[in-house]
C-alpha positions as CSV (number, residue, x, y, z in Angstrom):
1,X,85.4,105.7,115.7
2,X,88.4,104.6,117.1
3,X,90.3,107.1,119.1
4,X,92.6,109.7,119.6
5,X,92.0,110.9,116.5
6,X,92.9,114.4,114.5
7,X,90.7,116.0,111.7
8,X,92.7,118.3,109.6
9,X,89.5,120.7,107.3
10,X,88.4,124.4,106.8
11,X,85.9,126.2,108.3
12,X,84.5,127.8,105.1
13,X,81.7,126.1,103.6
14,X,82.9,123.4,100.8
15,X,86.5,124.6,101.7
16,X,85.9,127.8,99.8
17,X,89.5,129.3,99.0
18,X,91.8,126.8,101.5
19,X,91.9,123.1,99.8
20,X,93.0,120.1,101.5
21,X,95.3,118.6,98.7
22,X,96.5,115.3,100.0
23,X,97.1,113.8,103.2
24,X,100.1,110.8,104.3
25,X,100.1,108.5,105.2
26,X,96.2,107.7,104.7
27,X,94.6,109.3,101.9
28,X,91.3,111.0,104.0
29,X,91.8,114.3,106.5
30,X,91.9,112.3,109.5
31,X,94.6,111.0,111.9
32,X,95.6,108.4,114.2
33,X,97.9,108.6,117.2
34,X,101.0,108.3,114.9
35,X,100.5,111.3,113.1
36,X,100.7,112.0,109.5
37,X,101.3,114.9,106.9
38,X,98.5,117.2,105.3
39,X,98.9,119.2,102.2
40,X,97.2,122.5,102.2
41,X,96.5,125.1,99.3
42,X,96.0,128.8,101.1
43,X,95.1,131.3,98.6
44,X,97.4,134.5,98.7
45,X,94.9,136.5,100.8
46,X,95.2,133.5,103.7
47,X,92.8,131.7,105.0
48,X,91.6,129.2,107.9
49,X,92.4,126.1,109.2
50,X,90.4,124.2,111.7
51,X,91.9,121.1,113.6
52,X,90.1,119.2,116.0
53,X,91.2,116.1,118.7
54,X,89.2,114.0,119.9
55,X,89.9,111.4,122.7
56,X,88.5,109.5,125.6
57,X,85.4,110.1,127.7
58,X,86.7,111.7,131.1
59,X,89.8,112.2,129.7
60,X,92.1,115.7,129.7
61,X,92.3,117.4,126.4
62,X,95.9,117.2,124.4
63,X,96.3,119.5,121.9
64,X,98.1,117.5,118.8
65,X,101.3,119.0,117.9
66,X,101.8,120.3,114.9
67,X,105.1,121.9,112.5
68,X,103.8,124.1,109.9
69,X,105.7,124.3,106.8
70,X,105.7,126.5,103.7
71,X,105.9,124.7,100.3
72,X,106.4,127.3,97.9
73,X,109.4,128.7,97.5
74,X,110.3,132.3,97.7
75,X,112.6,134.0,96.1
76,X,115.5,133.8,98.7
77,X,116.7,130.8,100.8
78,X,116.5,130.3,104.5
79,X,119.1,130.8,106.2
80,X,118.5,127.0,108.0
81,X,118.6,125.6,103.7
82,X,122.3,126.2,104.0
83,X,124.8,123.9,105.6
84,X,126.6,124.4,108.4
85,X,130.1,124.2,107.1
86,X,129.8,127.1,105.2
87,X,129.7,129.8,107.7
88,X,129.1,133.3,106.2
89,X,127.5,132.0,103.3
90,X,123.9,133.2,102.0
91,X,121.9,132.9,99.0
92,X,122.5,135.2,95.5
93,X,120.0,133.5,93.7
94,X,118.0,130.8,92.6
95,X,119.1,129.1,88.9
96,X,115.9,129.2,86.8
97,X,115.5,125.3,85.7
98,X,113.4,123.2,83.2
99,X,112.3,119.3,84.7
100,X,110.9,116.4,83.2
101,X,109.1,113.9,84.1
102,X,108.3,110.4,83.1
103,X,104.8,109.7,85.0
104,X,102.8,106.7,84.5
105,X,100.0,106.7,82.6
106,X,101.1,110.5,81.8
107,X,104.0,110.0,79.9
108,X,106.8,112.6,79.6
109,X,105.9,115.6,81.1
110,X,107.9,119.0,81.2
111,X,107.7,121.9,84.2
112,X,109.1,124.8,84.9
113,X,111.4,123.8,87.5
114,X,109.9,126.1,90.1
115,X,108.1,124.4,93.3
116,X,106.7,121.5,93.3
117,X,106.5,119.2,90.0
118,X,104.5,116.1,89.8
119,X,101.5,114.3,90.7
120,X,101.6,116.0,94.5
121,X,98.9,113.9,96.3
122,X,97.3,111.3,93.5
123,X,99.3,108.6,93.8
124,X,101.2,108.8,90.4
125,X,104.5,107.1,90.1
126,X,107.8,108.8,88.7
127,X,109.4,106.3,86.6
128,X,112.2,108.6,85.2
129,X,113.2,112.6,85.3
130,X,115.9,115.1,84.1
131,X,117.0,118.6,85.3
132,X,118.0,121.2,82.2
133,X,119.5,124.5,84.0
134,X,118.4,127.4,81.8
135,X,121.1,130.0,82.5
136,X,124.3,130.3,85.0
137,X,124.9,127.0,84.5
138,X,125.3,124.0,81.6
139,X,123.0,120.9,81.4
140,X,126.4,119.0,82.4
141,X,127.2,121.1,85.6
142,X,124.0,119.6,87.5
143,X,124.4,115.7,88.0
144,X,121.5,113.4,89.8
145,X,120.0,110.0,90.2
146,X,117.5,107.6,90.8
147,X,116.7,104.9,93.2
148,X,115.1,102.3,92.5
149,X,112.7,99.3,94.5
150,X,114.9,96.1,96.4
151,X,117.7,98.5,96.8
152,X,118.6,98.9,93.2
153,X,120.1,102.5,91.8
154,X,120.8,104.4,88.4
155,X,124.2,105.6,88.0
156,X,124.7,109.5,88.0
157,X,123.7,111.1,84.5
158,X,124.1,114.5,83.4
159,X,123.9,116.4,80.1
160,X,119.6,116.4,80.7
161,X,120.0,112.6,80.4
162,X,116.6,110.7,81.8
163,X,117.7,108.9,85.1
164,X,115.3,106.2,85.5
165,X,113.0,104.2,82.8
166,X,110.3,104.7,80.4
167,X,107.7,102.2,79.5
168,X,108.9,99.5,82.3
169,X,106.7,100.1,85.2
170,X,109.4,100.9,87.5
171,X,108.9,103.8,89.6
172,X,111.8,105.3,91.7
173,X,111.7,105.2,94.9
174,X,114.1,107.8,96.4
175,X,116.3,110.7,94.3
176,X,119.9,112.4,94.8
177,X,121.1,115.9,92.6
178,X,124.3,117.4,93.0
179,X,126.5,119.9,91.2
180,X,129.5,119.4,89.2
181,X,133.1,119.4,91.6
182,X,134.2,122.3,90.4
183,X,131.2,123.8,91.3
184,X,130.5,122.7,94.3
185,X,132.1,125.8,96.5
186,X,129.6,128.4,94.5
187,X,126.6,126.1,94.1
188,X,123.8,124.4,96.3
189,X,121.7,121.4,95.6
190,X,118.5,121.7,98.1
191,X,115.5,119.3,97.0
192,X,112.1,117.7,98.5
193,X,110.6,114.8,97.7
194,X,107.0,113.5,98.2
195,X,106.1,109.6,98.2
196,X,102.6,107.8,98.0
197,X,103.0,106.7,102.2
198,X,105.5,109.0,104.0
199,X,104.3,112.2,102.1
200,X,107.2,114.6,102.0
201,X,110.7,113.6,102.7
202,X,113.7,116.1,102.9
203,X,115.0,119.0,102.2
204,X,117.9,116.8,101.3
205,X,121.3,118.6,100.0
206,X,124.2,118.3,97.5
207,X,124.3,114.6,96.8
208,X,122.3,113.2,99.9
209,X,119.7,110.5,99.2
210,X,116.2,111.4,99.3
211,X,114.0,108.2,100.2
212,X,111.2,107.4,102.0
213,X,111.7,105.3,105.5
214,X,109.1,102.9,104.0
215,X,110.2,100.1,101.5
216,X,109.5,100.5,97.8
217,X,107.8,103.3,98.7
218,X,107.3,105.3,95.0
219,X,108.1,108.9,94.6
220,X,105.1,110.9,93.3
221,X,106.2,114.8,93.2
222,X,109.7,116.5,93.7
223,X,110.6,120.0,94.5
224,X,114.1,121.2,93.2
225,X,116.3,124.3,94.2
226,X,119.8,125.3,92.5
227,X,121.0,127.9,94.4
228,X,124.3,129.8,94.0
229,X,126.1,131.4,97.2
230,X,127.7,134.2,97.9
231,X,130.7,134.3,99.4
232,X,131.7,137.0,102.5
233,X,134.0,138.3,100.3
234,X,131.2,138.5,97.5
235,X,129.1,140.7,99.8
236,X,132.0,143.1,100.6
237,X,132.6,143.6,96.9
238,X,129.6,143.2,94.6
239,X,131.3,145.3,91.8
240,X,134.3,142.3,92.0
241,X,131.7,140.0,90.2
């Protein structure tokens, strides 16, 4: 076994209630020196994780460093989600959503646009998708697009239009949604994506690419928010709305 090396696991026998779901940019529970990105299920009464270094004979301990993040997505927004040129600005709400999803071998496939949507973790390319807001906004207020491998990109569609391809074999590689102009004050775009060898990329926000740092790399899952702010003046006079 070559070393250092990391092993990401649970201490409960068979991983009883925690679940390692899928690991980047290798596909088993254990890392190099350069790191890498584990996907964990913890059931709502918690649980344990159990990771373990090991290095050279005679030489000091390390422990690996580690930035733990939460992939579900309550119901208000982090503070740190917003940008910084909006000072004074939190979160009303989250817009309920509805996404599909062209997946190979799957076909078209509809979620509920609520956390992560997608093959998380097995490696099954997105070849096309659409976002359909299902109140607070119209399917032509939320605009997004698709990149594609060798550099290539769809235009921006809108109106639940699919952005990408059916039937071709052509995954996208990389993502971008954003709100209508007139919109754009009241509304944030925050979304994730995860790919088959950098894992999860983002959040990215209102109209920024989301792509992997590795070539062609194909986009397997996606995770997207539509938020709408409120305003100082919002909070000093709820009635106003």
């Amino acid at each position: 076994m070559a070393v250092p090396v990391t092993h990401v696991g649970s201490p409960a026998p068979n991983g009883a209630g925690v679940e390692v779901v899928a690991c980047y940019p290798q596909r088993s529970s254990w890392f190099g020196p350069e790191g890498g990105t584990a996907v964990i299920n913890v059931p709502p009464g918690g649980g344990h994780i159990v990771v373990t270094s090991y290095g050279e004979p005679g030489q000091a301990a390390v422990a690996p460093s580690l930035d733990l993040r939460r992939l579900d997505r309550p119901d208000a927004v982090p503070a740190a989600a917003l940008p910084a040129s909006a000072p004074g600005v939190t979160a009303l709400r989250e817009i309920p959503t509805e996404i599909l999803l062209h997946i190979e071998r799957a076909g078209d496939r509809l979620f509920p646009g609520r956390g992560w949507v997608g093959a998380l973790g097995r490696k099954l390319r997105i070849e096309g998708f659409s976002i359909k807001p299902l109140e607070g906004l119209l399917p032509g207020d939320v605009e997004f697009k698709g990149f594609e491998p060798n550099g290539q990109e769809t235009p921006w569609v809108t109106a639940g239009a699919l952005c990408g391809t059916r039937g071709r074999g052509l995954p996208l590689t990389g993502f971008a949604v954003r709100l209508a102009p007139h919109l754009r004050e009241r509304f944030e775009a925050i979304y994730e994506g995860s790919f088959f060898n950098a894992g999860i990329v983002g959040p990215s926000r209102n109209g920024e690419p989301c792509r992997s740092a590795v070539g062609n790399d194909p986009l397997e899952a996606v995770n997207i928010r539509l938020i709408e702010k409120a305003s100082p003046a919002d909070k000093r006079n709820p009635v106003a709305r």
